[in-house]
VEXDREN-2710 file (C-alpha; in Angstrom, 1 decimal):
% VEXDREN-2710
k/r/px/py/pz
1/UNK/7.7/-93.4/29.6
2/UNK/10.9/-93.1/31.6
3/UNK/12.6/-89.5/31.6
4/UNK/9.5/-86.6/30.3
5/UNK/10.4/-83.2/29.3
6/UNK/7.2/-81.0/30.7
7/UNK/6.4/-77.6/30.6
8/UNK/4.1/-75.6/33.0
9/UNK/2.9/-72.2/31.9
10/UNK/2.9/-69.5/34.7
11/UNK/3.2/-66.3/35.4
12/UNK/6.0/-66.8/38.2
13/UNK/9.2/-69.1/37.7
14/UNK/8.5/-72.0/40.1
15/UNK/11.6/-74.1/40.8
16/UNK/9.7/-76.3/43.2
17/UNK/6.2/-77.5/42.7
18/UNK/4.4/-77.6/45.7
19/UNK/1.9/-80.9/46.7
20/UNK/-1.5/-80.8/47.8
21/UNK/-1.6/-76.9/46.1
22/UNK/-4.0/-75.5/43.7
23/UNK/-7.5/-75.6/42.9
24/UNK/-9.2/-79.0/43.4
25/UNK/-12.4/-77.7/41.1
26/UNK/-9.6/-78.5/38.2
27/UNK/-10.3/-81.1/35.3
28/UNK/-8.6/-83.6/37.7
29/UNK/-8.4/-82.5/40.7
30/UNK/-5.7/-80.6/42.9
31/UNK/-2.3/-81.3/41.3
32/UNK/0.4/-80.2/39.1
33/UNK/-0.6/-78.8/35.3
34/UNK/1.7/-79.4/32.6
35/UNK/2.2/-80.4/28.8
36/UNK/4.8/-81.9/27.0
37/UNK/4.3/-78.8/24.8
38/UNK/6.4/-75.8/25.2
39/UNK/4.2/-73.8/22.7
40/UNK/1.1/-74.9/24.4
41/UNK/2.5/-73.9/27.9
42/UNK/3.5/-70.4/26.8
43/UNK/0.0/-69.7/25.6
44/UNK/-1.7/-71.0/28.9
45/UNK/1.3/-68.3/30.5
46/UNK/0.2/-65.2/29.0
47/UNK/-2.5/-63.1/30.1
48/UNK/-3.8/-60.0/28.7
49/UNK/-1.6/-57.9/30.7
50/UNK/1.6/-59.7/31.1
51/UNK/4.2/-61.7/29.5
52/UNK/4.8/-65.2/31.6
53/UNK/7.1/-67.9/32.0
54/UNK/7.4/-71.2/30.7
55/UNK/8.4/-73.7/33.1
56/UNK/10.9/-77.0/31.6
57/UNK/11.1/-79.9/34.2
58/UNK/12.4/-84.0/34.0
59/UNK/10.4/-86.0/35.1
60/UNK/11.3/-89.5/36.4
61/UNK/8.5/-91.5/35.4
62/UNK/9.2/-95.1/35.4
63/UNK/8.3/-95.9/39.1
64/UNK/5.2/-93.8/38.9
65/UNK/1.6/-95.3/38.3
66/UNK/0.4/-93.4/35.7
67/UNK/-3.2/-93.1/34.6
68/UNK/-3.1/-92.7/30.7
69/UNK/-6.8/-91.9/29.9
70/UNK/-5.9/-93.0/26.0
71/UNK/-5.1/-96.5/26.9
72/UNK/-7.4/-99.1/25.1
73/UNK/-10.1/-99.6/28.4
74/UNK/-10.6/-95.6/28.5
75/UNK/-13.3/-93.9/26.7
76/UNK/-14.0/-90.2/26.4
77/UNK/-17.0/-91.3/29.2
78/UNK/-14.0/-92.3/31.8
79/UNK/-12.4/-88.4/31.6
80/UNK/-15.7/-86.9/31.7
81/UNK/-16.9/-89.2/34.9
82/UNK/-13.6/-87.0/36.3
83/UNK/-14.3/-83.5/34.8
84/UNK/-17.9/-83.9/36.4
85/UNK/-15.8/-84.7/40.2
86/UNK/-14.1/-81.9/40.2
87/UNK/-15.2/-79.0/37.6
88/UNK/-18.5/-76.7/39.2
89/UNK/-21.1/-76.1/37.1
90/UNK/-25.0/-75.7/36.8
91/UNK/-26.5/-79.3/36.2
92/UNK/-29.5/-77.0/34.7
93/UNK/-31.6/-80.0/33.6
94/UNK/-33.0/-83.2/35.0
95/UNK/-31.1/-84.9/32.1
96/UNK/-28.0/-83.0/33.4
97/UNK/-28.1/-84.7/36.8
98/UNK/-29.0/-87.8/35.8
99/UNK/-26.1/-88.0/33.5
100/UNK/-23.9/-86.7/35.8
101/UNK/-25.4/-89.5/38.3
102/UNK/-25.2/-92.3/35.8
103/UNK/-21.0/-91.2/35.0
104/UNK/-19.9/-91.1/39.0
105/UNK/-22.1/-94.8/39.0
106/UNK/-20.7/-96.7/35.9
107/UNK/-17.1/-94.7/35.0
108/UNK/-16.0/-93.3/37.7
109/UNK/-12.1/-94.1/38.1
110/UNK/-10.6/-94.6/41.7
111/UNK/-7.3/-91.7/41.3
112/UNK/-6.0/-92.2/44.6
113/UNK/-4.1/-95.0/43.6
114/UNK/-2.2/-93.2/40.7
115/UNK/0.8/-90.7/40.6
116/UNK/0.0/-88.7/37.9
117/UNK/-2.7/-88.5/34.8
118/UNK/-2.3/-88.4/31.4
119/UNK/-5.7/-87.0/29.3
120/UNK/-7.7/-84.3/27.4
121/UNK/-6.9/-80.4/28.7
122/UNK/-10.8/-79.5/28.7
123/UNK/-10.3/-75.2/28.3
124/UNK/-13.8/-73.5/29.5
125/UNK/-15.0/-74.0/25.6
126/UNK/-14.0/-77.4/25.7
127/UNK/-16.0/-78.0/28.8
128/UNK/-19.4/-76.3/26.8
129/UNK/-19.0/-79.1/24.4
130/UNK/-19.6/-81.7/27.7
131/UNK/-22.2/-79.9/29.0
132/UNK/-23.5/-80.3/25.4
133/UNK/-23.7/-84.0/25.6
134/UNK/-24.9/-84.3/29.2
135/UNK/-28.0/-82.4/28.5
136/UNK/-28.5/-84.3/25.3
137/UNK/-27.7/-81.7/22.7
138/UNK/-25.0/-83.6/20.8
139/UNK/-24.1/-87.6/20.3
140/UNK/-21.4/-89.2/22.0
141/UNK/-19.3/-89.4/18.5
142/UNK/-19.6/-85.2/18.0
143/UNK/-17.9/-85.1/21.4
144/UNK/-15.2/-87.4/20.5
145/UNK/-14.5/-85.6/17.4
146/UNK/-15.0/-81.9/19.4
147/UNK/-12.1/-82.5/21.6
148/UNK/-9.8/-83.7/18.6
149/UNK/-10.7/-79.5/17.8
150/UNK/-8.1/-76.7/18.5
151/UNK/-5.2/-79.0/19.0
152/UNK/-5.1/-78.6/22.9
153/UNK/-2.9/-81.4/23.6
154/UNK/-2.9/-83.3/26.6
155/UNK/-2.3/-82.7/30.0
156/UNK/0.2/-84.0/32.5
157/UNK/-0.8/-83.7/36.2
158/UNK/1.2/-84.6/39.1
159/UNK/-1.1/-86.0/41.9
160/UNK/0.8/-88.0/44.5
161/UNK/3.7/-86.5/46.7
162/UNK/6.0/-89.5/45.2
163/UNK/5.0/-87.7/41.6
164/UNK/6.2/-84.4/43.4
165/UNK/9.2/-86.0/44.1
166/UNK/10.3/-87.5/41.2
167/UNK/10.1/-83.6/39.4
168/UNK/13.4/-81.6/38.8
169/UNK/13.7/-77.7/37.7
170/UNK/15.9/-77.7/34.3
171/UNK/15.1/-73.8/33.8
172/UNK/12.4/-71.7/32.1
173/UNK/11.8/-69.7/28.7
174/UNK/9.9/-66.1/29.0
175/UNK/6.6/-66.3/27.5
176/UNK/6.0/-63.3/25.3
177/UNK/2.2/-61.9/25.5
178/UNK/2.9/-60.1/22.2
179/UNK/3.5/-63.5/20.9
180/UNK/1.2/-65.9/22.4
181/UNK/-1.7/-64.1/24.0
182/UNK/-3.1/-63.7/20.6
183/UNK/-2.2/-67.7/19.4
184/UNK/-3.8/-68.4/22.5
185/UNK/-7.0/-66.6/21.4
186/UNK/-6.8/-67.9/17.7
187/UNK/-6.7/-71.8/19.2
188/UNK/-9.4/-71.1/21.2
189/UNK/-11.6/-69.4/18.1
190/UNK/-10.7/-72.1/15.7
191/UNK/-11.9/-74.8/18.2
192/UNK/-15.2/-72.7/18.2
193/UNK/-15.5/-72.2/14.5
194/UNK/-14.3/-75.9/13.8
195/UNK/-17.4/-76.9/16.1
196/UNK/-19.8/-75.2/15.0
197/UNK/-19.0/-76.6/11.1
198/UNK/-19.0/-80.4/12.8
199/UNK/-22.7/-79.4/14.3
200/UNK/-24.0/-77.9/11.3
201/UNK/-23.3/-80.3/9.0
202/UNK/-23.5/-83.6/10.8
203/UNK/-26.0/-85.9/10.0
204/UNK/-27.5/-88.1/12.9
205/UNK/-27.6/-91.5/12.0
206/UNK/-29.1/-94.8/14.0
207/UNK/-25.2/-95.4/15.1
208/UNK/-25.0/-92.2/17.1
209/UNK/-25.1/-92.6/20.7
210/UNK/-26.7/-89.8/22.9
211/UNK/-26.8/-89.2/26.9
212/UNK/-30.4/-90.7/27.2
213/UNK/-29.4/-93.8/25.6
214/UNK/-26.6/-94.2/28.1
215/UNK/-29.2/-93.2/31.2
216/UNK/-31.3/-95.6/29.9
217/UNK/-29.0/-98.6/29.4
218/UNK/-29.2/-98.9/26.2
219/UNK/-25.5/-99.4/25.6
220/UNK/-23.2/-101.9/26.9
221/UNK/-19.2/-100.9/28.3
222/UNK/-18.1/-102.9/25.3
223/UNK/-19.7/-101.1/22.2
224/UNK/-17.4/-100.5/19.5
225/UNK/-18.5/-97.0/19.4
226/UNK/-17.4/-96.0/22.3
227/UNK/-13.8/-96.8/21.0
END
């Protein structure tokens, strides 16, 4: 990666990110949202009662550390040690906060020392599937396959200011709601629907790994099915 072309869905034209803005109960913290998907930021523009704005910037990228989360020494258990940092939620079982324990200890990732982040976009269904698999309900392979679901793309987030910096306005595209509210909502259904066929007919088998058996140390940071 050198020169990106990314998109941020808003309701406002921003011309100039700001740093150290936002929510930090986000996937990955307090940053800068975008995709490299202009389709994919119009939907996340719209809301129910207004048209938005899709956002186009270049990013210079090639003296930024970038934390890809679908390099080779990631697993889905690296981006969900993050998502448990910053997302809020009810860790309703003992399971739940033990999981959530065992993640910070063994995956946790140190992001202060990147620029930006490249991984999953974990939507509010999304995120019901990993709270799925921390309180036991599905394996660690229905998981994987659940955020394949819905085609949500990744997500781009500026971090550091140096990321801020390296970020220039090219312009923006209106974002109709008439339009892409209801693809928004017929992503977001599919995902649902998908999921619930990938839970209904999967058959557990001895290969299947579930939170327990991580808890428990029963599986090493080099199994092949973690890949």
């Amino acid at each position: 990666m050198s020169n990106l072309t990314l998109f941020h869905g808003s309701q406002q034209i921003i011309e100039t990110p700001l740093f150290a803005y936002g929510k930090t109960t986000n996937d990955y913290g307090q940053g800068f949202y975008c995709t490299e998907h202009l389709d994919l930021a119009k939907e996340w523009a719209c809301t129910e009662n207004s048209d938005g704005f899709a956002n186009r910037y270049q990013l210079e990228s090639k003296n930024l550390n970038i934390l890809n989360l679908h390099e080779d020494q990631f697993n889905t258990l690296h981006w969900l040690s993050i998502l448990v940092s910053n997302r809020t939620f009810d860790l309703a079982t003992p399971i739940m906060r033990q999981a959530v324990f065992f993640l910070k200890e063994e995956y946790s990732i140190n992001l202060q020392k990147y620029d930006a982040i490249l991984g999953y976009r974990a939507d509010d269904s999304y995120f019901a599937f990993a709270k799925m698999f921390l309180s036991n309900q599905i394996s660690y392979s229905q998981l994987s396959k659940a955020m394949m679901l819905g085609a949500l793309g990744d997500q781009f987030v500026l971090k550091s200011k140096k990321a801020f910096e390296a970020i220039t306005f090219t312009g923006f595209e209106i974002a109709p709601k008439s339009e892409f509210l209801s693809k928004k909502i017929q992503r977001m259904n599919k995902a649902k629907e998908d999921f619930h066929k990938l839970i209904d007919n999967y058959s557990i088998t001895e290969e299947d790994l579930f939170m327990t058996d991580f808890i428990l140390g029963k599986v090493s940071k080099n199994d092949a099915r973690l890949r």
